[in-house]
C-alpha positions in Angstrom: 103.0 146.7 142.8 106.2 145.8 141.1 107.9 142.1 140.1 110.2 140.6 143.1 112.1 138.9 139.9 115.2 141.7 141.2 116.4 141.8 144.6 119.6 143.5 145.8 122.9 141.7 147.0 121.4 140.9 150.6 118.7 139.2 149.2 116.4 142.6 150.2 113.7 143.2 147.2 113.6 146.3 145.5 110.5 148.0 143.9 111.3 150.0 140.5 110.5 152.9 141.0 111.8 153.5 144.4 109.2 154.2 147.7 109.3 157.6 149.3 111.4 158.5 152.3 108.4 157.2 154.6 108.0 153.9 153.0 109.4 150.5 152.6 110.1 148.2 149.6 108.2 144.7 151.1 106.8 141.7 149.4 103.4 141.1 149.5 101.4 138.4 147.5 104.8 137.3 145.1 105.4 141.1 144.3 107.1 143.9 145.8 105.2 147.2 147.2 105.8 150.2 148.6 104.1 150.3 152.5 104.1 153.0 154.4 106.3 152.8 157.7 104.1 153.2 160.7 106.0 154.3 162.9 107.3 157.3 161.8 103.9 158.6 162.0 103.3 157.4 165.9 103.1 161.2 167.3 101.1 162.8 164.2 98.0 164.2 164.6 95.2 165.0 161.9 96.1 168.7 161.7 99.4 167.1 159.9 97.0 166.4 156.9 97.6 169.6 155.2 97.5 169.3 151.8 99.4 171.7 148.9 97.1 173.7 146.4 98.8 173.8 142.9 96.7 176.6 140.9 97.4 175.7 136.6 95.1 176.8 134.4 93.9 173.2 133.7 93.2 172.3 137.0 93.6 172.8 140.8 95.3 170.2 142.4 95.1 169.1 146.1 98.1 166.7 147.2 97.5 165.2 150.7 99.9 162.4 152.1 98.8 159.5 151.6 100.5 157.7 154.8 98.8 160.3 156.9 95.3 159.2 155.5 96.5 155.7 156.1 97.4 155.9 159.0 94.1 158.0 160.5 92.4 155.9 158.6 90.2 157.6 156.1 87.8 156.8 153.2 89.8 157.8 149.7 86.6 156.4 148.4 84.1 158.4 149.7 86.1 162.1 149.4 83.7 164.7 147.2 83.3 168.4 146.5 80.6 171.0 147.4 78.8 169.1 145.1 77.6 165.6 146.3 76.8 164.5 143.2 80.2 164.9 141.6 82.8 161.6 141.3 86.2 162.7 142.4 89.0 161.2 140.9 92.3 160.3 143.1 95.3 160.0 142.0 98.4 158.4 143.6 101.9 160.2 143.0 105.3 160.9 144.1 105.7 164.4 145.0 109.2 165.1 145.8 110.0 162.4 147.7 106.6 162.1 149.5 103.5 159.8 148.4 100.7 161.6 147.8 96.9 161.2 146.8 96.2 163.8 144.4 92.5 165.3 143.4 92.4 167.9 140.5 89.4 170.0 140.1 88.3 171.9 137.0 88.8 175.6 137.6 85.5 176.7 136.1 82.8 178.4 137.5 80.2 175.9 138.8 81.9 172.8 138.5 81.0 170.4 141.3 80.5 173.1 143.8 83.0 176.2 142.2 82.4 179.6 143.1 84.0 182.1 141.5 84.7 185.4 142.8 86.0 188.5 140.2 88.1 191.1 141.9 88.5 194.8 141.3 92.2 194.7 140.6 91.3 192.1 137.4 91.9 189.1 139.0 89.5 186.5 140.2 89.3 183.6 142.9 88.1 179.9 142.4 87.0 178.0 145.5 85.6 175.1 146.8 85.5 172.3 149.1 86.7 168.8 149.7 85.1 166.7 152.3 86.8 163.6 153.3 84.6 160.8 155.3 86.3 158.8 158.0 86.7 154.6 157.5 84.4 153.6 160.2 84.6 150.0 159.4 86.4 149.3 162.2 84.2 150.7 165.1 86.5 153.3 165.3 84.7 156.9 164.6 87.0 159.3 163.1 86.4 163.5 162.7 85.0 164.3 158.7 88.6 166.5 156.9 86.8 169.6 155.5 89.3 171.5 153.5 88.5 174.8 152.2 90.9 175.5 149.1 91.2 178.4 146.2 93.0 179.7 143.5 93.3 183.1 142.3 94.0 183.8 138.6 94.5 186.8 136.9 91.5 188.0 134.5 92.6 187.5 130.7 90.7 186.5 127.7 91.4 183.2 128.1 91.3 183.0 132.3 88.1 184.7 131.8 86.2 181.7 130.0 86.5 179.7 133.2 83.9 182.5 135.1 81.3 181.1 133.3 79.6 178.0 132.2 79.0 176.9 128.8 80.7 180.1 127.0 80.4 180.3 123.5 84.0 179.2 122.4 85.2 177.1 119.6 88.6 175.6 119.9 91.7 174.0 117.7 94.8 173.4 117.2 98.0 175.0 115.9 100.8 173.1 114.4 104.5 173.4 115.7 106.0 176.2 115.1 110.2 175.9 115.4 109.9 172.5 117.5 107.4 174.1 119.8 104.8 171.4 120.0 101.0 171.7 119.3 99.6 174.5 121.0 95.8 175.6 121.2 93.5 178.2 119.9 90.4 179.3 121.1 87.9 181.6 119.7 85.4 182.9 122.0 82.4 185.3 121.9 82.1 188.5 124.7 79.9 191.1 125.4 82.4 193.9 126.1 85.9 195.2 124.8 87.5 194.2 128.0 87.0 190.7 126.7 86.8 189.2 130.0 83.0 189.0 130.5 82.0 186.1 127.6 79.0 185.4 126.7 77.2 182.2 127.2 74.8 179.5 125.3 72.0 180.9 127.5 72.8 184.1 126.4 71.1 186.2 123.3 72.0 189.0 121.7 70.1 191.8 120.1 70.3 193.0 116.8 72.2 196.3 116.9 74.2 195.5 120.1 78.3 195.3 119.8 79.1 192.2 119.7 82.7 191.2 120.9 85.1 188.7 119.3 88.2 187.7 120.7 90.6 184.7 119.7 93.5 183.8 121.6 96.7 181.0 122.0 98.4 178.9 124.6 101.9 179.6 122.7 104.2 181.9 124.4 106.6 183.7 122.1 105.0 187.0 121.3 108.5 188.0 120.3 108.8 186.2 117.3 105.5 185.7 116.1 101.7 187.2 116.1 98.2 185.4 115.9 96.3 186.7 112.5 92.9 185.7 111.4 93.0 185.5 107.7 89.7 185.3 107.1 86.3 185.2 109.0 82.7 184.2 108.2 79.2 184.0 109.2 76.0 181.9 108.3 72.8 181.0 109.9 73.6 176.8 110.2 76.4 175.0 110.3 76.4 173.3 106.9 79.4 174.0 104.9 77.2 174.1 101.6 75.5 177.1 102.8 76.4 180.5 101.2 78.8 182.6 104.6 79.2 186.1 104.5 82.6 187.6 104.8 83.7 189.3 108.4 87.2 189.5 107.7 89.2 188.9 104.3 93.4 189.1 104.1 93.2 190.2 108.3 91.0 193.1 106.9 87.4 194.2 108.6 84.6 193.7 105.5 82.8 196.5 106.0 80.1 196.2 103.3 76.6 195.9 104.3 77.9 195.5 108.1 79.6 196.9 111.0 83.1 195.1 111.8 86.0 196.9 113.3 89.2 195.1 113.7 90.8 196.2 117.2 93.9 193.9 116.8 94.8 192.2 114.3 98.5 190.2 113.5 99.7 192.7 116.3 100.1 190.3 119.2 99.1 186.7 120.1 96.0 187.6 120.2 92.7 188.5 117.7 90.2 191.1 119.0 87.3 192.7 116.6 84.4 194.0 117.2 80.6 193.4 115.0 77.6 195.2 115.0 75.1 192.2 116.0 72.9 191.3 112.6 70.5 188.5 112.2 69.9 186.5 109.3 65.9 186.4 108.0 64.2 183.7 110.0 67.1 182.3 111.4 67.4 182.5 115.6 71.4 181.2 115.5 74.4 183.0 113.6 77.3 181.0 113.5 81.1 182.2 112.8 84.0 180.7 111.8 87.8 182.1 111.4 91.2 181.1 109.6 94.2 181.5 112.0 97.8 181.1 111.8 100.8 181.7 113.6 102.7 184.6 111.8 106.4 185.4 112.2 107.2 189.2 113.4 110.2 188.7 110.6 106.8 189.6 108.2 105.4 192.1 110.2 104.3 193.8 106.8 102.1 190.7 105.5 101.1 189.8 109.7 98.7 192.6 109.9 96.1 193.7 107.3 97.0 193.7 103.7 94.9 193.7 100.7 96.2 190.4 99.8 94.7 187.3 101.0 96.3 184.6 102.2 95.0 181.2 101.0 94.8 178.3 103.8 97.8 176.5 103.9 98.6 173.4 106.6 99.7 175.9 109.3 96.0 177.5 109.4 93.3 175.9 111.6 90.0 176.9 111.1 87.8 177.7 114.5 84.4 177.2 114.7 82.6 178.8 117.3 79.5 177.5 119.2 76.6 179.4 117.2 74.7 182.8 119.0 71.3 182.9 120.0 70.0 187.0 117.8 67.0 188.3 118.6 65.0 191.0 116.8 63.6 193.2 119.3 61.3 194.8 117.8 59.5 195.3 121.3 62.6 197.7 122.6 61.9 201.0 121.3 65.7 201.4 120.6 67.3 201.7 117.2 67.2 198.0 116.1 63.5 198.2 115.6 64.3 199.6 112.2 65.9 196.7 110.9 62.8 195.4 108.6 65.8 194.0 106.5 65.1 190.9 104.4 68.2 189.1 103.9 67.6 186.1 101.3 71.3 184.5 101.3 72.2 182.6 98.0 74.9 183.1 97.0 77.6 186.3 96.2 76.1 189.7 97.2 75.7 192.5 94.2 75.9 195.4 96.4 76.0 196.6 99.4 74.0 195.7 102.4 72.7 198.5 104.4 71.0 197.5 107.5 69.1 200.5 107.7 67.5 200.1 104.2 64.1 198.6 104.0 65.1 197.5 100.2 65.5 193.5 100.2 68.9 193.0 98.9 70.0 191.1 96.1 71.8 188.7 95.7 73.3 187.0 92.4 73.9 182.8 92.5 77.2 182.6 91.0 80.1 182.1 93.9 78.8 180.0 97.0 81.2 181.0 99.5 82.3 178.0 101.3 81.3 177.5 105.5 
């Protein structure tokens, strides 16, 4: 509704902002709102309610006319997914020059009713349903909308996090670069190198297995600057007093004691290495943590691996990833049933760890590495 305190010439009120093309500016209660004209829907019929599917990558977006549902009289209330149980949220807009009720749903696998569908050419589909109930308040029974609606999205590292609930991601955000506005990063963990099949919180891994990192960024220009991980960690908790051990140092794999391979590094706007899954002695959860900054292409030299490191300054953000389930499978009759390591973590290593060795390694208490 809008104040009546400014009326045109005539005497006619004006509502601020201005109604659609199928509305009218009238007074109602001391202020003016926008009502839809009736008449100009006389001769519709409910197959008019078509609504428009906008596919983003934070949401799907249904717009339906709002006069229409007015005027066919239908519960906005009432309107739900595939799931029952789910609230949906309407929003009213101006679309063009049309007023619409908008509902957004999460594109995410399972999400009140989602199903998700993954395609051989790399892409995948998103789909559900929205059912909307008929006002019957008036003795006058109307037909239930069903409409069917999907988006298709092609399979990235970051699309690929939607397939599946409750991936093991951690997120942040990067500071402007050249007026660019924040922009976020996300770290997630996967199971493959195609890096589009992530793994989950239900999910654990076996010591041995490759294990599949990948970070990547919602900024776009790739032709002036690269994503580089400074430096990556590991632990068995989350409490930053607890000695880490080193996955990456100055963008560089840390290959002693265990098995990291950097695939892409500083290269592009995206992170991708690979680790040899390890466990830490009586500890079910690892949990990894890594140092990212935007990097210009103008120092393509110092972008990529170098020997040396680059300490955190305000344009690195630090992200922590939801911890992973290890096992020790002793049970499998595959290689990881030789891993009777001990690892006793306290503080910076004196050698070099070899998973294979069943010599407890030692470790001497003089540089707690910070997590």
């Amino acid at each position: 509704m809008h104040s009546v305190d400014v009326f045109s010439s005539s005497g006619v009120p004006q509502c601020d902002p201005g109604c659609a093309h199928n509305e009218l500016c009238t007074i109602s209660a001391g202020y003016a709102e926008c009502k839809c004209q009736e008449g100009k829907y006389t001769n519709a019929s409910r197959s008019d309610i078509a609504p428009t599917v906008h596919c983003e990558g934070s949401a799907m977006t249904l717009s339906l006319n709002k006069c229409l549902l007015e005027r066919f009289r239908y519960n906005l209330t009432q309107m739900h997914f595939a799931d029952t149980n789910c609230t949906v949220t309407t929003y009213v807009q101006l679309e063009g020059n049309e007023r619409v009720i908008q509902v957004k749903a999460i594109p995410q696998a399972g999400w009140c009713g989602n199903e998700v569908k993954i395609h051989n050419d790399k892409t995948m589909t998103l789909s559900n349903v929205l059912y909307i109930p008929p006002d019957n308040s008036s003795g006058v029974f109307s037909s239930l909308l069903i409409f069917t609606f999907s988006c298709t999205y092609n399979m990235t590292m970051q699309t690929s996090l939607l397939t599946v609930l409750h991936p093991i991601i951690g997120i942040g955000t990067l500071p402007s670069v050249n007026g660019s506005g924040q922009t976020t990063a996300t770290m997630a963990a996967f199971k493959s190198n195609s890096f589009t099949d992530p793994l989950t919180e239900d999910d654990t891994m076996t010591v041995g297995t490759p294990l599949y990192i990948g970070i990547s960024t919602t900024f776009h220009d790739g032709d002036k600057f690269t994503l580089r991980a400074e430096r990556c960690v590991a632990a068995p908790n989350n409490n930053p007093a607890y000695p880490s051990v080193e996955l990456i140092a100055g963008g560089c794999a840390v290959t002693q004691g265990l098995n990291v391979h950097v695939i892409q590094n500083g290269q592009s706007l995206q992170v991708m290495f690979e680790i040899e899954t390890f466990i830490f002695a009586g500890q079910p959860k690892v949990y990894m943590k890594c140092d990212v900054f935007l990097c210009p292409n103008a120092q393509s030299n110092t972008c990529q691996c170098s020997s040396s490191s680059r300490s955190a300054t305000e344009d690195t953000v630090t992200l922590e990833m939801a911890p992973i389930s290890v096992s020790l499978d002793v049970n499998s009759g595959s290689h990881t049933a030789a891993y009777p390591v001990h690892w006793v973590l306290i503080g910076k290593v004196s050698g070099v760890l070899d998973p294979l060795s069943t010599t407890t390694c030692s470790f001497v208490p003089q540089e707690i590495l910070d997590f």
